[in-house]
C-alpha positions in Angstrom: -9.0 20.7 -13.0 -9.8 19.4 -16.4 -8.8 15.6 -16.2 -9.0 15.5 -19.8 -6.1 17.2 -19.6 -3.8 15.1 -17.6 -4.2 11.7 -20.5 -0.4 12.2 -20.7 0.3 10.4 -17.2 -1.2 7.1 -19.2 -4.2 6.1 -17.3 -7.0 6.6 -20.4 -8.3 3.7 -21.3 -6.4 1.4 -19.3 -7.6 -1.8 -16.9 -7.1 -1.1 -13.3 -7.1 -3.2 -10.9 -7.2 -1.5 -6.9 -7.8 -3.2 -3.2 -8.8 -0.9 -0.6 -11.0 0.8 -2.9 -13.6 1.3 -0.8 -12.6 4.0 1.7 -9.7 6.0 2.5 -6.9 6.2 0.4 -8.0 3.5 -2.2 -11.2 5.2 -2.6 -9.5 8.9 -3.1 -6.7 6.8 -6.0 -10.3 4.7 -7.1 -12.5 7.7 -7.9 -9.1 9.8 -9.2 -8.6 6.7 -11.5 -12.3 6.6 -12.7 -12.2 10.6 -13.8 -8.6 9.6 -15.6 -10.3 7.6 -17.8 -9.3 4.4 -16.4 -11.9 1.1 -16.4 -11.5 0.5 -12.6 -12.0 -3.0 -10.9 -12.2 -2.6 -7.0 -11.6 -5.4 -4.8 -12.3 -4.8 -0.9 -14.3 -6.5 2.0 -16.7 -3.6 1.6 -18.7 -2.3 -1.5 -17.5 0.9 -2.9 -18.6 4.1 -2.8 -17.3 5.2 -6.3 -18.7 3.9 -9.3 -16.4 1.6 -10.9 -16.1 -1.0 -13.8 -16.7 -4.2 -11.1 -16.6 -5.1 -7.5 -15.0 -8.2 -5.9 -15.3 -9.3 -2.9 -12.2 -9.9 -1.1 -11.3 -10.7 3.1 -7.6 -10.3 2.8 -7.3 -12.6 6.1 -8.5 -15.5 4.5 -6.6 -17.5 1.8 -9.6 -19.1 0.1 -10.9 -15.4 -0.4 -7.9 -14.3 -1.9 -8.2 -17.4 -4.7 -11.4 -17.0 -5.4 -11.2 -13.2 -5.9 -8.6 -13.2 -8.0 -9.8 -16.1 -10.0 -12.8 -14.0 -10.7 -10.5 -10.9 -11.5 -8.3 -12.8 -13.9 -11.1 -12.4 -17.0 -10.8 -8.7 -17.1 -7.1 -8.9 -18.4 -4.9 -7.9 -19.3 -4.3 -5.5 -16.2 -2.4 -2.4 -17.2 -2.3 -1.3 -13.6 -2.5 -3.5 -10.5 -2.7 -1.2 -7.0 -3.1 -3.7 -3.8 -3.4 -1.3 -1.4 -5.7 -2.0 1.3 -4.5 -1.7 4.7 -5.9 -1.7 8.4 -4.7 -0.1 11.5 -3.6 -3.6 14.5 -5.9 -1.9 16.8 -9.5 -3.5 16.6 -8.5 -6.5 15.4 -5.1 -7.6 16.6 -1.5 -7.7 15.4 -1.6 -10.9 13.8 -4.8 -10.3 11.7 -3.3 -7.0 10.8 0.1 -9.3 9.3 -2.7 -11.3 7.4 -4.0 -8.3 5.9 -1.2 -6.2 5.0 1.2 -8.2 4.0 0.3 -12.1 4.0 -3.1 -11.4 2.0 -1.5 -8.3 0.0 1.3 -10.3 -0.9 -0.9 -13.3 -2.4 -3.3 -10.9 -4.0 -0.4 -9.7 -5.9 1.1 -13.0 -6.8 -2.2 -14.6 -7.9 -3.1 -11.5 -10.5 0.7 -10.6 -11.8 0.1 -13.4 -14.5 -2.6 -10.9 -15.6 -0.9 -8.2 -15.5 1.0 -7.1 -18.9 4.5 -7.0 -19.5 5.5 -3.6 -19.0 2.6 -2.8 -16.8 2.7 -1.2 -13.2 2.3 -2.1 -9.4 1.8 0.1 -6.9 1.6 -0.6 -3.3 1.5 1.7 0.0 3.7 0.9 2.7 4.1 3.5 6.1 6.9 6.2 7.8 6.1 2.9 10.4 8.2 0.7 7.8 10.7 2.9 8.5 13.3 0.8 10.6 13.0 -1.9 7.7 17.2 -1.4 7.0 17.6 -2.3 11.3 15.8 -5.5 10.8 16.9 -6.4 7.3 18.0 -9.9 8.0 15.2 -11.3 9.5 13.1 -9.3 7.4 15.0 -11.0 4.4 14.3 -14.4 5.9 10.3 -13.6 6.5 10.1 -12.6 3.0 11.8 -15.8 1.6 8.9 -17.8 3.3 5.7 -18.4 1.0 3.4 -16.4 2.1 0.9 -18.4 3.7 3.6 -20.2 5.9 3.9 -16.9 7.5 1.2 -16.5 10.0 3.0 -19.5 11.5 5.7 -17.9 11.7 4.6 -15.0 13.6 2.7 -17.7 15.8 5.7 -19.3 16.8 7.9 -16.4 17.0 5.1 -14.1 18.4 7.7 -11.6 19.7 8.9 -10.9 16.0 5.2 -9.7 15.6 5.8 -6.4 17.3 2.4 -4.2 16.6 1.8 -6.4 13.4 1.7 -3.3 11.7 5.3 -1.8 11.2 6.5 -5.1 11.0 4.2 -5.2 8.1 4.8 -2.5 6.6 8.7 -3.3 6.9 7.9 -6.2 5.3 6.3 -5.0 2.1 8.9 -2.4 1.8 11.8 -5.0 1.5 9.5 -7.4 -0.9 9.0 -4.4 -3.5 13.1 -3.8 -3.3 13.6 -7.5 -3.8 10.9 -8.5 -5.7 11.2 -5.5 -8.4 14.2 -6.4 -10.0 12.9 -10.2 -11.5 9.9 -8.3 -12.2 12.1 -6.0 -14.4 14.4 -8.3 -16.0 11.9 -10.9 -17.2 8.8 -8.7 -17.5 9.6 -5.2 -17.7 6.9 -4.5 -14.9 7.5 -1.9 -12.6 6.8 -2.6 -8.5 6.7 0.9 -5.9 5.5 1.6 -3.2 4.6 4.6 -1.7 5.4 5.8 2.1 2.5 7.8 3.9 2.6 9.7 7.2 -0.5 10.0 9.3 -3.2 10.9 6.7 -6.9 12.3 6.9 -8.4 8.9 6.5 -10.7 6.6 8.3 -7.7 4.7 9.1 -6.3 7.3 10.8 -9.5 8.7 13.0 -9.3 5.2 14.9 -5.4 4.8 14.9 -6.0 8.3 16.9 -8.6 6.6 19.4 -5.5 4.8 20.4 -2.9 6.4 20.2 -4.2 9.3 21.9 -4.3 13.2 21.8 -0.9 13.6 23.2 0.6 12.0 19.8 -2.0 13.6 17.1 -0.9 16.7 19.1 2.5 16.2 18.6 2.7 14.8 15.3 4.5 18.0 13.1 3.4 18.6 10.0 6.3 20.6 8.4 5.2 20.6 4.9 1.6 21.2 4.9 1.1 22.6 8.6 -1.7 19.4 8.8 -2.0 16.0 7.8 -2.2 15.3 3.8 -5.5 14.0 2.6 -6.5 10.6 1.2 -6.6 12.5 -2.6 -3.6 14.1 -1.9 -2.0 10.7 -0.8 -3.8 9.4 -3.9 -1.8 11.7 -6.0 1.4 10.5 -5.6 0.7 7.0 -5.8 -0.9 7.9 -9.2 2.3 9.8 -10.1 4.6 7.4 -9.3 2.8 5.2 -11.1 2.3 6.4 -14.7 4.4 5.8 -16.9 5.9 8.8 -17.7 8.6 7.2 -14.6 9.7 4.9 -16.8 12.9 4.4 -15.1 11.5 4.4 -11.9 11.0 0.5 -10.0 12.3 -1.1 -6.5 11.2 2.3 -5.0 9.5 3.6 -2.2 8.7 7.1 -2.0 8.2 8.8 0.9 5.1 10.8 1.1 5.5 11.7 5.0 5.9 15.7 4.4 9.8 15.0 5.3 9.0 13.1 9.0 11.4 10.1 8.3 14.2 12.3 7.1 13.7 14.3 9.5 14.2 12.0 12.2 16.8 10.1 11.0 18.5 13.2 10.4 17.7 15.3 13.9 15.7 17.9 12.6 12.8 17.4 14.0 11.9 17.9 17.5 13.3 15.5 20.3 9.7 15.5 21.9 7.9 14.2 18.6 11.0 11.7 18.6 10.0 10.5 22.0 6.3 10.5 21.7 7.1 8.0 18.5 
């Protein structure tokens, strides 16, 4: 495909800021970004593979990183496009320091740059199907949200059975931030914030999620839409899409990108023994 002929969807030209760009997901939206046309800034804990306009070196776990990072990124603005997407899997490195990541480090990497970012400009973030029992845990969820950000690794210290896997509760949490979060965004900014909602995806992240998880569950994960699991690009996609700003109207959402799991289980139509295995 021609990229030249997809300027339309509004990334020519355009600052770009991305976390995660380094593997995965942010690398597939990262090089996609790059052949758009866009002047790409990645910040990860790794360098990236993908040429782009700058690196910055960012641990998402640690608060003085996160500062310095996006005090660094700050002199490239106005940002047109601000993607924090980087994510890890609780498995190698514990369900707190998977909360520090995903959403305590996300969360401040967003607030820090969205003075840079231009009024009417985007935000994009990637939650999981695992957010999916955000609505069951709404009040606390609410209450975990309303703490500044770097009070809550206490939080989840003191409360360590909130924690859960540190991931979904994550994830759950992000989810409920872009809903609440959006609509001051919109009404003093005009800035859109989404989010998009992946299923188990071709990915690094994914090869050692499966480690632990196991056969049984890769085995039993369905895959109605595509018979497989989606790829990072084609994850990439739809963050991209949703994004541009031909969805003008389009903020406070999460789109699912799960090739119909959640609905599916919420509505009974897919199998009892996936349900289970979940």
């Amino acid at each position: 495909m021609n990229r030249s002929d997809l300027d339309g969807l509004g990334y020519r030209g355009k600052t770009v800021v991305i976390t995660g760009g380094s593997s995965g997901m942010g690398e597939a939206a990262a090089q996609l970004l790059g052949e758009l046309g866009a002047s790409v800034h990645i910040a990860d804990i790794a360098e990236p593979k993908v040429a782009c306009a700058s690196f910055t070196h960012v641990d998402l776990a640690d608060p003085a990183s996160v500062v310095a990072a996006t005090a660094s990124l700050a002199s490239i603005g106005p940002i047109d496009f601000l993607f924090p997407i980087a994510g890890v899997p609780p498995h190698a490195i514990g369900a707190l320091n998977c909360m520090l990541i995903n959403y305590v480090g996300t969360r401040q990497f967003t607030e820090s740059l969205l003075p840079q970012v231009r009024d009417g400009g985007t935000v994009c973030l990637i939650t999981s199907t695992a957010a999916r029992g955000w609505l069951h845990h709404l009040a606390e969820n609410l209450e975990i949200v309303a703490l500044d950000p770097l009070a809550v690794g206490a939080f989840y210290e003191a409360n360590p059975d909130k924690l859960r896997d540190g991931y979904s509760a994550s994830k759950e949490l992000l989810t409920v931030w872009i809903h609440q979060a959006a609509i001051a965004l919109a009404e003093t900014r005009r800035i859109r914030l989404n989010g998009i909602a992946p299923c188990a995806t071709g990915t690094p992240f994914m090869e050692e999620s499966a480690k632990v998880l196991g056969q049984a569950f890769m085995d039993a994960y369905p895959h109605p839409l595509l018979g497989r699991m989606p790829t990072g690009e084609e994850q990439a996609w739809s963050l991209l899409l949703l994004s541009s700003p031909l969805n003008a109207a389009v903020t406070g959402a999460v789109l699912a990108t799960d090739e119909g799991n959640v609905g599916g289980m919420i509505t009974g139509a897919l199998t009892a023994a996936y349900v289970q295995a979940r």
